[in-house]
N, C-alpha and C positions, 0 to 999 in steps of 0.2 A: 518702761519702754513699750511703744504702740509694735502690738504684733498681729499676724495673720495666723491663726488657723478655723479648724472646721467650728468652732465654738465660737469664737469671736464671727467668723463670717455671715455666721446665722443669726446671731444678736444684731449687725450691720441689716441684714436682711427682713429681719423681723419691725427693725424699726424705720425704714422706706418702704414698707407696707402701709406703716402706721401711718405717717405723712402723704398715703395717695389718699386725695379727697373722698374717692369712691370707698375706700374699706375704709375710711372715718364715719360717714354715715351708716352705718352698716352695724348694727347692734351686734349681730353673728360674728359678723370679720373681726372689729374691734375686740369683743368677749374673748376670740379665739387666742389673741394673741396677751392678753392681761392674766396676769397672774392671780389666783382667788386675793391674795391679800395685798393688792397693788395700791398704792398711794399717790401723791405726785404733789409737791410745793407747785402750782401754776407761776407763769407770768405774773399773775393781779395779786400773787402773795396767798390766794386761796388754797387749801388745801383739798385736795380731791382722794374719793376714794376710788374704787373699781366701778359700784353701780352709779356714784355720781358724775363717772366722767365718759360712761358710757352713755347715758341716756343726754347728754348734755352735749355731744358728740354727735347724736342720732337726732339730736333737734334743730339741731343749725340747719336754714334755710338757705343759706351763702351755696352757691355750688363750689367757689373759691378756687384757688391755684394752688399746685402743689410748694408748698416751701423748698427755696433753694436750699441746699445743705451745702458746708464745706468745712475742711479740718475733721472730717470724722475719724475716730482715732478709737481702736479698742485695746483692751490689756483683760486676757484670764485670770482672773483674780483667783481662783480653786477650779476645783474639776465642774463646779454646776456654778459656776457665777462667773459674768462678763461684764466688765465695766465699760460704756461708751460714752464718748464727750464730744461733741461736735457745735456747727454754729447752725443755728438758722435765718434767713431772712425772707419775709413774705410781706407783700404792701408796703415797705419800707419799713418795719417791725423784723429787729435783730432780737435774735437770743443765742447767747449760751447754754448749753444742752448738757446734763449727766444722766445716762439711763444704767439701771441696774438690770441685768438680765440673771434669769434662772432656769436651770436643766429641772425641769419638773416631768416627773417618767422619762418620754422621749421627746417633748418639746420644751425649746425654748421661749419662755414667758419673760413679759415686763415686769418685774418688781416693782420697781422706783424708776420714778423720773422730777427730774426738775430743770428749770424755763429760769431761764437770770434776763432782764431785758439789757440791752448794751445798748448804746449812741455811736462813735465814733469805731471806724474801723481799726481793730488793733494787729499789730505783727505777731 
């Protein structure tokens, strides 16, 4: 069941950072917010790591639009892990969203994410 508190809020928060153009290109902002051992299944089926999806982030020449988000949904999985699932859609490019979030000292980091692309809008 999708719930509210300070843990899940800041997972929410962490990752509409991610999604503002500006702290995408932003090696610092990006770095800040990834976990040392972050991974990520892409859209393209690629897998990415932490330095690969940093610098690959910091090289996009697109100034780009922010992705619309909708459905975001989280559930605290334990006391240091937030699970979040949401959709995106940017230029006509939907996806389905799962990000893993971790209490690492006193911030929350991206673990895991993964990008599903979808066609038709679903209920």
């Amino acid at each position: 069941m999708p719930e509210r508190n300070a843990a899940v809020e800041a997972a929410i928060e962490g990752e509409l950072r991610l999604l503002d153009p500006a702290v995408r290109r932003s090696p610092e902002l990006v770095g800040a917010l990834l976990h040392p051992e972050f991974y990520e299944f892409g859209l393209s089926g690629r897998i990415w790591d932490r330095a690969s999806i940093v610098a690959s982030l910091a090289a996009e020449t697109e100034t780009g639009s922010r992705s619309t988000t909708s459905r975001m949904r989280g559930v605290q999985l334990a006391a240091d892990l937030v699970h979040l699932t949401f959709d995106t859609e940017n230029n006509g490019r939907r996806a389905h969203r799962s990000s893993l979030w971790r209490l690492t000292g006193n911030e929350w980091l991206l673990y895991f994410h993964q990008g599903t692309p979808f066609g038709a809008v679903e209920a």
